[in-house]
N, C-alpha and C positions, 0 to 999 in steps of 0.2 A: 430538762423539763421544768422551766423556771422561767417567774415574770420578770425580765429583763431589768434591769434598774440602772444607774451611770456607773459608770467604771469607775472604780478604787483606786488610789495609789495604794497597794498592801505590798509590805516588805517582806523578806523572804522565812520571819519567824510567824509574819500574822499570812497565813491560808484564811482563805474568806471566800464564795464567792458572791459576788453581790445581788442582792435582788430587791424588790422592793414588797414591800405588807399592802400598798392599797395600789388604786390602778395607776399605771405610770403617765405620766405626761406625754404629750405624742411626742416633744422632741427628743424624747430619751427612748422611741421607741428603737433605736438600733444601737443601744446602749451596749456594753459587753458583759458577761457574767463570767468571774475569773475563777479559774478552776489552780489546784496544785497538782494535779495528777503524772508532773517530773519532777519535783518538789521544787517547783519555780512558780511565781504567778504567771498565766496565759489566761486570754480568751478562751471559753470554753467552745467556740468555732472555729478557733485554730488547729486546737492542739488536738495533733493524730493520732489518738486512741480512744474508744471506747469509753465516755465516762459520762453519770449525770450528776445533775449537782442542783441540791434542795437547800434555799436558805432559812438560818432557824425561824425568821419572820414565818415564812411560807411553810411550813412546818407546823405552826399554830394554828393559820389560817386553814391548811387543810384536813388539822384535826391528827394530826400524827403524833403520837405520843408515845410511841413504841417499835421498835426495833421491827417487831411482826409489821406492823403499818407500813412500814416503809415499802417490802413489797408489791403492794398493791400499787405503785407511786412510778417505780422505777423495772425495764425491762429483764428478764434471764435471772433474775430472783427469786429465790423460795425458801423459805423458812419454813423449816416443822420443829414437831418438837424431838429432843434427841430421846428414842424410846418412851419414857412414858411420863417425862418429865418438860410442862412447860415450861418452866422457865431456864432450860436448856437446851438452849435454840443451834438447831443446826443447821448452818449454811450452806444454800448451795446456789452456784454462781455456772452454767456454760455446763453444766453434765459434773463438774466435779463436787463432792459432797464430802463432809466430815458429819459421821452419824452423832458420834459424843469424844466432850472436850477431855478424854483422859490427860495423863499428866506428860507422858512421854511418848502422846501422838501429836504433830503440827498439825494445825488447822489446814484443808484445802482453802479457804477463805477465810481472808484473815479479818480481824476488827481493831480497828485503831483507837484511838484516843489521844487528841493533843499530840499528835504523829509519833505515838509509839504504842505498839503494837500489845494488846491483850489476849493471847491465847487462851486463857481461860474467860471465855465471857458472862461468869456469874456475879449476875448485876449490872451489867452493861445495856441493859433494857432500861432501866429506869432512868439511866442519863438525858434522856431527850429533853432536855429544860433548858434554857437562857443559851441556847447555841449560834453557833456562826452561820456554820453549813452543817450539812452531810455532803458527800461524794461517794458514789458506787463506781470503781473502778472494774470492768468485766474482761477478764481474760487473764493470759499466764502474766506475775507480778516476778518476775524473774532478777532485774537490775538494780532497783532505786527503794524500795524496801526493806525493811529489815530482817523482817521474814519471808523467804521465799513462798509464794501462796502459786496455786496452778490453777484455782478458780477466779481471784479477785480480791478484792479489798473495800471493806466499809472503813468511808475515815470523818469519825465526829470530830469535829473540833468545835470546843465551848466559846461564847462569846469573851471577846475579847476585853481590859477595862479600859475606856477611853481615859483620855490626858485633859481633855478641855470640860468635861463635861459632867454636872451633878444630875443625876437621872435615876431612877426608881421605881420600881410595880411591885403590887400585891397582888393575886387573882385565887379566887377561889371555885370551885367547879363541884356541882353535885348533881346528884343522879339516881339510877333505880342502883336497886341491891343495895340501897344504904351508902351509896360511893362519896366519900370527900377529898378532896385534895386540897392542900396550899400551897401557894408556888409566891414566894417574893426573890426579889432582886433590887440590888445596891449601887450603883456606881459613884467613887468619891477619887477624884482629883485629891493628890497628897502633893501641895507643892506643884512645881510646873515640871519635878522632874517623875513624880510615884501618880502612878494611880493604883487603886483599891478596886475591886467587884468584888460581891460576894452575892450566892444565890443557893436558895435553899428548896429542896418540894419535899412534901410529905403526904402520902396515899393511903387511905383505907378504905375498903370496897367489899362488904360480906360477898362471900362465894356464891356461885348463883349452881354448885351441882348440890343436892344434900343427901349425906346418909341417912335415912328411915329409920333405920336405927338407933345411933346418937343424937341425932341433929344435930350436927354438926356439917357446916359448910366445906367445902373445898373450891379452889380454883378462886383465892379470896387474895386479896392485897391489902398489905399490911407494911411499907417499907418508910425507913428516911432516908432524903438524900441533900447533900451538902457541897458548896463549893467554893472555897476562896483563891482569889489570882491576882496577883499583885505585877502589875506594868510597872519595869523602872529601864529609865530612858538620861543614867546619869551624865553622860557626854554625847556630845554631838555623832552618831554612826555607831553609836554603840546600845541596843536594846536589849532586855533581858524580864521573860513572862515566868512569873514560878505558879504551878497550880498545884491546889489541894484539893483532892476530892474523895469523899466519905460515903457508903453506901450503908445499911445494915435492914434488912428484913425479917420479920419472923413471921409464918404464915404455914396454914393448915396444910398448904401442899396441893396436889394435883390430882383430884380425882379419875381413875382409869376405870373403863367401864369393859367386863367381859364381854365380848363381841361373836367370838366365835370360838365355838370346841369341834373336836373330832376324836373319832375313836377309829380302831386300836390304835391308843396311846399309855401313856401314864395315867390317864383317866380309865382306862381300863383296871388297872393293878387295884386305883380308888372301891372300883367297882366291885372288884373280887372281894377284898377285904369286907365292905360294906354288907355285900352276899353271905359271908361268913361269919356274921354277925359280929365282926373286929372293932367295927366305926359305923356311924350313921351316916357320914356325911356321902350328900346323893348330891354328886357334880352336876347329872345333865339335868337334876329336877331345880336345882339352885342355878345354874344356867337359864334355864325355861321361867323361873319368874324374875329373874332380874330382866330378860327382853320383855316380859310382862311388863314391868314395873316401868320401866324406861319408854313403853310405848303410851303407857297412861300419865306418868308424869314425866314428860322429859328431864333429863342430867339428873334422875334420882336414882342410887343403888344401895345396897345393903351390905356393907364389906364386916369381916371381921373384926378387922385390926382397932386396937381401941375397946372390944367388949369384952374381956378379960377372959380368964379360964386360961392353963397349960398351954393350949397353941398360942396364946398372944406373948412374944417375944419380947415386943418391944413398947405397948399401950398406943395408944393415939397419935395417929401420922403428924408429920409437921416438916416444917423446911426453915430452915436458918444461912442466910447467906449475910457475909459481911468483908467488904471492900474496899479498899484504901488507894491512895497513891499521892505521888508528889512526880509532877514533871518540873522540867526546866526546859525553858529555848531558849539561847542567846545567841544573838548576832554582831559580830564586829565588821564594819564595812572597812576594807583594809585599803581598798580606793577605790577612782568611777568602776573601774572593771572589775574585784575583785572583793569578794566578802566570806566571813569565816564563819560557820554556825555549828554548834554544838545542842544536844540534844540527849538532854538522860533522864531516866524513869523511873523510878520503884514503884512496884505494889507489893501487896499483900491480900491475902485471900483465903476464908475459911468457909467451908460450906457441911452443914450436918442434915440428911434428910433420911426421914423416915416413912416408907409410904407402901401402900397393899399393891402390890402389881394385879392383882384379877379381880377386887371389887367384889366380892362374892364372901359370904361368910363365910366358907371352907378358906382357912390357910393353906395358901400353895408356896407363894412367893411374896415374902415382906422383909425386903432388905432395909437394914440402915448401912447408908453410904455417907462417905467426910471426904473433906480434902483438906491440908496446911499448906497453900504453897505461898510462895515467894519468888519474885524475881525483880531483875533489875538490867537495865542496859544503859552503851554509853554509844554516840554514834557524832562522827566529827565530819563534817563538810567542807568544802572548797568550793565555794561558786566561783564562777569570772568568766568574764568574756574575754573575747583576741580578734582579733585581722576585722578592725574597726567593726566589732560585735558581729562581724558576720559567724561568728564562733562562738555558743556558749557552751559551759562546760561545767560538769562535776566529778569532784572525786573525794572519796571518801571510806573512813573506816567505822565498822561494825563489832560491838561487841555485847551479847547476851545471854544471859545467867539465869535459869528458874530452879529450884531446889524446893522438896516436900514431898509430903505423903499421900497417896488416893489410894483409897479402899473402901473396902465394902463388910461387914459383918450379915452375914443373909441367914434368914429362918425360910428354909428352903424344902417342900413338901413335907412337913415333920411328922405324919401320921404315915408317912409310906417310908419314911426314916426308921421310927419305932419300931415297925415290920421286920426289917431290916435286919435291924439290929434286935431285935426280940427282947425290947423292953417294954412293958406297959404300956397303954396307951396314953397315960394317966401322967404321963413322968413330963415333967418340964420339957415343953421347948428350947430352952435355952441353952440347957445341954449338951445341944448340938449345933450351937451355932456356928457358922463356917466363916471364916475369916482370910478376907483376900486383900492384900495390901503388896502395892507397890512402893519404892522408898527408894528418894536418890536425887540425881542431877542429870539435867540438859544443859550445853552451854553453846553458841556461836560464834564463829568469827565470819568477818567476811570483808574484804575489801572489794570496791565498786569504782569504776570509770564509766561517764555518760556524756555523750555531748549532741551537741546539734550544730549542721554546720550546713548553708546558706550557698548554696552551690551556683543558682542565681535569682533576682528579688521571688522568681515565682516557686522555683524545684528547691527543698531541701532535704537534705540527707541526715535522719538520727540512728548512735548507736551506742549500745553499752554493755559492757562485762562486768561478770561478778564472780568474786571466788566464792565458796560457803566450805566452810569448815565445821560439821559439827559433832558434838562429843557428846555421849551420853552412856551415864551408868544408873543400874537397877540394883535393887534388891526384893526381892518379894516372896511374901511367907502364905503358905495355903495351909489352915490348920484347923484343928476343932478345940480352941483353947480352955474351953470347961470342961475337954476330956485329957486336955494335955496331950493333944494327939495330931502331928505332923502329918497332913495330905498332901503334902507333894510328892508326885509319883515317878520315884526316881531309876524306875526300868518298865520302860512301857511294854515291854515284850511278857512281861506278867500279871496277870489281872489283879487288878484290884489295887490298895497302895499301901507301898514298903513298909517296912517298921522304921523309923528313922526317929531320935532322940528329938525333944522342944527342942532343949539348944542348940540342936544343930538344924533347927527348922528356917534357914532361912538361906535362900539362893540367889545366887548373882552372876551377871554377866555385863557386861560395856562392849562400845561396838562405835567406830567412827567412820564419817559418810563425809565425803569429800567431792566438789563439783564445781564445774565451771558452769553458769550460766550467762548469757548474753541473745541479744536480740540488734533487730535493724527494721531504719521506718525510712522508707520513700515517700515523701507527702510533695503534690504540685500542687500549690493555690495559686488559679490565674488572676483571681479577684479578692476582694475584699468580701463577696457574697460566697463563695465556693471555697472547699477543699476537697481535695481527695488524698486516700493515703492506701500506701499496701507493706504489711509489715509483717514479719517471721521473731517470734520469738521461742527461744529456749530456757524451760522451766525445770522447776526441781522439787520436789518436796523430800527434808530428811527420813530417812528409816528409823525405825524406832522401838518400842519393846511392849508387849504387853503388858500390863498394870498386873492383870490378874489369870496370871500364867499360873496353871496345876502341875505342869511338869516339863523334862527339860526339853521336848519341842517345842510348846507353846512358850519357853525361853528367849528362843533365839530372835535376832531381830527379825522384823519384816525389813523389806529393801525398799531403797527410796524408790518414789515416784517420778518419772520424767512423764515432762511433756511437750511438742511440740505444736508450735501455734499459728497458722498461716490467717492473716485478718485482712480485705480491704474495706474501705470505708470511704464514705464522703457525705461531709457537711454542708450544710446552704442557709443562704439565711436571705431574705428582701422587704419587699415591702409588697401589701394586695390593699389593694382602697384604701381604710384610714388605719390599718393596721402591720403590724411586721409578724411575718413566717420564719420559724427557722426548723429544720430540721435535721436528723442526723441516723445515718443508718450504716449498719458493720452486716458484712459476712464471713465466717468464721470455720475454719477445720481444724480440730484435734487429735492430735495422734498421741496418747497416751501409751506407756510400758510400765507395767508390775503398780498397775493403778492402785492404789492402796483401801480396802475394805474392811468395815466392823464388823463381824459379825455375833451372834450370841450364842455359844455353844452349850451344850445339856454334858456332864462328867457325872459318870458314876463312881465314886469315893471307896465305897463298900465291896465292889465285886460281887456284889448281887446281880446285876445287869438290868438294875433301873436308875436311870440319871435321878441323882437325888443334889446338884448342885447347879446351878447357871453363872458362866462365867462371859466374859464379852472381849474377843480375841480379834487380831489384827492380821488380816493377808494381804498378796498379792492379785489380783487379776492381769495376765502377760499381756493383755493389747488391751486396747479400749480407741473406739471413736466418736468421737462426741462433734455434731456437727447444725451449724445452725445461722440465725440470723436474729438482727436487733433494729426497731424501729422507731424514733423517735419525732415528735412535733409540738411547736408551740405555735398558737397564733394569740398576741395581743393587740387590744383597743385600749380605745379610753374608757370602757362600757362596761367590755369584757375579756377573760383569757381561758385560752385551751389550751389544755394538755394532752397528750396520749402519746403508746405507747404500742407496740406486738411485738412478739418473740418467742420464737422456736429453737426447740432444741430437741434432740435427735440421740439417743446412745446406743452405741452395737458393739458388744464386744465380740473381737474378733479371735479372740485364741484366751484360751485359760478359763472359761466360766466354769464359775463352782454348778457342782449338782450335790443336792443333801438329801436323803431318801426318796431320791428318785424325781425330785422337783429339782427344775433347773432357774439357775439366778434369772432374774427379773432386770436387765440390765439401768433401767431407768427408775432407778428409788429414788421418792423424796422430791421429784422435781417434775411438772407439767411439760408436756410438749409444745402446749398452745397456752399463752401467757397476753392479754388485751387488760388496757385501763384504761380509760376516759377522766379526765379531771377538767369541770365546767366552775367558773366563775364569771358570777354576775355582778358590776358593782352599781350600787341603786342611784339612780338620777336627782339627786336630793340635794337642799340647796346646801351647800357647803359649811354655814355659820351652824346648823343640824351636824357637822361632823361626818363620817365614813359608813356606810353600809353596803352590806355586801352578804349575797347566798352564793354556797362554794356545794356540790354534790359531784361524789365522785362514783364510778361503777369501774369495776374488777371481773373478770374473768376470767376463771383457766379450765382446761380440759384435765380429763384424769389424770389420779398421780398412784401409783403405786407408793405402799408405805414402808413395805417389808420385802426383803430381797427374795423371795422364792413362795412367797404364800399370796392365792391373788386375793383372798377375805381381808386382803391388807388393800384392796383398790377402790379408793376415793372417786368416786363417778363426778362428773363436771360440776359448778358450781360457779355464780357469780354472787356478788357483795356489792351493796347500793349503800352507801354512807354520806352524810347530808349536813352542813353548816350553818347557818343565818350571823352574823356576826353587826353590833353598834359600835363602832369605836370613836372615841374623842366624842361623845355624848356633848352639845354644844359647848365642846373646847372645854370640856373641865376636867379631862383626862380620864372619864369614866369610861368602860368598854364594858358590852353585856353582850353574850351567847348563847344561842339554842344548838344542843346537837343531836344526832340522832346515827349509831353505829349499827351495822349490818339491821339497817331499816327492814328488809324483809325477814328479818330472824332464821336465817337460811341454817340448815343444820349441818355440820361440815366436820371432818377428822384434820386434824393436824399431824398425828402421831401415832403407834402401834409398836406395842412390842409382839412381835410373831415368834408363838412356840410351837405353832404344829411341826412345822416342816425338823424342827429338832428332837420331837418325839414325846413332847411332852402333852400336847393336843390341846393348847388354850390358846387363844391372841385377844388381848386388850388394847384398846383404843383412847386416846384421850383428841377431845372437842375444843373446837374454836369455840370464842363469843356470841352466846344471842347477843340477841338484839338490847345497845347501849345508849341511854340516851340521860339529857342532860343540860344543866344548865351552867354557864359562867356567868359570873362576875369578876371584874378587877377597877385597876385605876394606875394609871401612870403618868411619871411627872418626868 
């Protein structure tokens, strides 16, 4: 879904595809846009799979600056937030979905960077600066990956530094809610064999929910981001990209707003207590003015956390995420047919948040959650072709390492705790804080065979296997450590939990998942204008262990995910009056087994028989069908360009759905049935020595989404989004460029996310909200 621009020569370390920033020349309108989606360059009208592909030019121009945006752009995507935390975004790609990024769950959909894979994507939102592409690959990623994913793949890759060329921007962008941003970028030629880029953004944006309360903002941006890449090209067929890239944020966190209660629940016990003169706090009359409050001033609430007194745990919410990494590509071309590429990555990743799950002055739920992790992989290729290139081919090996800690310390209904436990009402919070931590290693191996081979100029035949090997050990401690007191319950057959020493408060198990996955593509292109393809692939996702497991069921692994992929498709592309068509459209069936699901479960600790803990655990669901369709078009002029896009998708599961007091799973969370975009650009008839202008408005559309697996006060009724551009660039040739923009121009009011506790017994569910409405001006200048 991109303005065509002339084909690249890019080599097999630089992925690009090409497009162009202003309207393209008619002779270039059936130019190629080259996709890596086998990790080869192709036509993105060739190549038989499912994929779209955004250039970072086109990117700016359509006002995409965030990972959420990109949905609206591309088919069978949806982003929410994971629970109640935006900026922990959960993917979901074709029905499959990863609710939150724990540390020893794979993602269903993976996110790349610089072609290696980030399972933990915190932070990976603010990269969207000085890029190549993006690529949305949709369906099971089963072969040529690193990570097995059963939904898809997003793969950013940064701009690359050129060798010829000294080149440079600055651009600054402001806006309501106090928003600034700076974004510069470098390019320096070192020599005719190095080049240098370096490119930096930095973001501040007061929060537009506020507490009444504190005033204090949330849903506010406050990050840096950094990037240096060094291109060295010291012999002839020999390349080699090192990247450095730096994130760090610290910001108020995500406002969640109580949205809905029900009784008899836990709010019942509130009630009781309250009745008996124990506590004052009136849930359903603090429920009844925060929807007050939120109906007179929208994104306003009144939460506890932060006004000190016994219940406040932890003071004033806040969120810290900090991100590292170093890639390398190198490629050695060993002759015409054959070339060697290597590819390795570390990061690093720390995340501390502290935030009120129900928005409401009564402490229910205010966890502080962290992560340490680290990882790193190494991954070796073989490209080459055979039987005069009617044969290309890859093979290669995989190896990947994360190690670190996720958990959570939770202040967890503390006044129905106290109860409980018949302490004062008066006695510290903190007392009782509950501490769930995971600690350990994932590691994979996997060796890969792919090829493509040319059966005659029009039929060709692709296919490829993979082994996956992978290994993973836990350790996890469930405790109350300011009472010194061990909660993991190590004989479920007894209420309540064991006596068991600190030191010996800590449990472990490991567990190895082993699989072959492979797939096969029949593609006939009779023309140069047509493809068509029909292919079967076999997917996997590893098993894996709870983070924050209470006892030894909730120990054991869950079992990997397969899944089974039957897809045809067919592309076209030509010419209608002065302009080129292309389009491209998949139909798609899923047969999932022991589909893999989060859910959030209520533990009573005490044996009293009121959940006094929320933990978020991993199962199986035995079948799943996820079934659908994907439509894609462009049409360009010299004037102007269309984009659009539909897609459906369909889930039913067929055997194994959960029921949780008597409510049954909701089998389509997290993702629209009905998915429309429209992307309109206009470029203005102006005399050229004036330089480029251009108005770009886009419009989104999806039908309802469920947000929570069994509660329907989690159902997001339909909603569309109108976002709007005007853009000056090259202001008469003096490299000036100026911008007007205007986001969710009708200020539409929308949920992204929900944590739902009814159905677990606790009787609250919170919500957290998209963006009103953003708007805004840039400046920049580019040499």
């Amino acid at each position: 879904m991109e303005v065509p621009a002339k084909a690249q020569q890019t080599s097999p370390s630089s992925p690009a595809p090409a497009a162009a920033q202003d309207a393209p020349a008619n002779d270039d309108l059936l130019a190629e846009v080259v996709v890596t989606a086998r990790r080869r360059a192709e036509n993105l009208q060739d190549v038989p799979i499912a994929v779209s592909a955004v250039s970072g030019d086109a990117l700016t121009r359509d006002g995409v600056t965030n990972v959420q945006d990109l949905q609206y752009r591309v088919p069978a995507l949806s982003i929410t937030s994971g629970f109640t935390q935006r900026s922990n975004a959960a993917f979901s790609m074709r029905g499959q979905r990863t609710q939150e990024t724990q540390l020893f769950t794979d993602p269903a959909v993976g996110t790349y960077f610089a072609e290696v894979v980030q399972p933990r994507p915190y932070g990976f939102n603010a990269g969207f600066y000085d890029l190549e592409s993006v690529q949305v690959l949709r369906g099971v990623q089963g072969t040529l990956f690193g990570r097995n994913m059963t939904g898809g793949a997003v793969l950013v890759e940064p701009a690359h530094p050129k060798m010829d060329t000294v080149e440079g921007e600055v651009r600054g962008t402001f806006g309501n809610y106090n928003a600034r941003e700076g974004y510069a970028m470098l390019n320096v030629p070192l020599g005719d064999k190095f080049a240098l880029r370096i490119a930096g953004d930095a973001s501040r944006r007061d929060g537009w929910a506020t507490d009444v309360g504190s005033g204090r903002h949330y849903n506010d941006t406050d990050y840096n981001s950094f990037r240096a890449s060094l291109m060295a090209k010291p012999w002839e067929g020999v390349e080699s990209l090192t990247i450095y890239d730096w994130y760090r944020s610290n910001e108020n966190g995500t406002a969640a707003f109580l949205t809905s209660i029900a009784q008899p629940s836990v709010i019942s016990n509130y009630e009781q207590l309250r009745q008996a003169g124990l506590i004052t706090t009136n849930i359903p009359a603090e429920f009844a003015a925060a929807q007050a409050l939120f109906k007179a001033h929208p994104y306003t609430l009144d939460m506890g956390a932060g006004d000190g007194g016994n219940l406040d745990a932890w003071g004033k919410p806040y969120e810290k995420n900090s991100n590292q990494g170093i890639t390398n590509k190198t490629t050695i071309e060993l002759s015409d047919d054959l070339t060697l590429k290597n590819i390795f990555g570390w990061r690093r990743l720390t995340r501390d948040v502290v935030q009120d799950y129900d928005g409401i002055p009564a402490f229910l739920i205010t966890p502080y959650q962290f992560a340490r992790i680290s990882n790193y992989s190494e991954e070796l290729q073989l490209q080459g072709s055979a039987f005069n290139k009617d044969l290309t081919y890859i093979l290669g090996g995989y190896f990947f390492k994360e190690t670190g800690i996720d958990g959570s310390y939770a202040n967890t209904l503390p006044q129905l705790v106290f109860a409980g436990a018949r302490v004062p009402q008066t006695t510290p919070a903190s007392l009782f804080i509950q501490q769930q931590t995971g600690q350990g290693y994932s590691q994979s191996y996997a060796a890969f065979a792919a090829g493509t081979y040319k059966i005659t100029p029009e039929i060709s035949l692709s296919s490829g296997v993979r082994y996956n090997l992978d290994q993973k050990k836990i350790t996890v401690v469930s405790a109350l450590p300011n009472l010194n007191s061990c909660q993991f319950d190590t004989d479920l057959a007894t209420p309540g939990i064991q006596s068991v020493p600190m030191s010996q408060c800590a449990f472990g198990n490991h567990a190895d998942f082993a699989q072959i996955t492979y797939d096969a593509t029949l593609q006939y292109e009779p023309s140069d204008h047509l493809t068509t393809y029909a292919s079967f692939r076999h997917g996997y996702r590893s098993g894996g262990f709870s983070t924050r497991a209470t006892n030894w069921l909730q120990l054991q692994p869950f079992r990997p995910e397969k899944v089974d992929e039957y897809e045809i498709g067919l592309k076209s592309n030509g010419r209608l009056w002065d302009g080129r068509w292309t389009t491209s459209a998949a139909l798609f069936l899923q047969n999932g087994s022991d589909v893999q699901k989060q859910r959030a479960a209520s533990v009573d600790t005490n044996g009293d028989g009121i959940p006094d803990t929320i933990v978020t655990v991993i199962d199986n669901t035995a079948e799943q069908r996820n079934t659908g369709g994907e439509l894609e078009f462009t049409y360009n002029t010299d004037v102007f360009s269309l984009t659009g896009f539909y897609s459906y998708v369909n889930v039913e599961i067929e055997k194994g759905a959960a029921v949780l007091n008597g409510l049954h799973e909701i089998a389509q969370r997290g993702m629209p049935r009905h998915q429309l975009g429209l992307t309109g650009t206009v470029y203005a008839p102006i005399d050229p020595s004036w330089g480029q202008a251009q108005f770009t408005a886009n419009f989104t559309w999806r039908s309802q989404i469920y947000l929570d697996d069994f509660e329907i006060q989690g159902r997001q009724s339909p909603y569309g989004l109108v976002n709007m551009r005007v853009e000056w660039n090259d202001i008469k040739h003096t490299g000036l460029n100026a911008a007007l923009f205007c986001n969710n121009v009708l200020d539409k009011q929308y949920r992204v996310g929900v944590l739902g506790l009814i159905a677990e017994g606790l009787g609250f569910q919170s919500s957290v909200y998209g963006d009103p409405r953003m708007y805004g001006v840039q400046i920049g200048y580019r040499f």
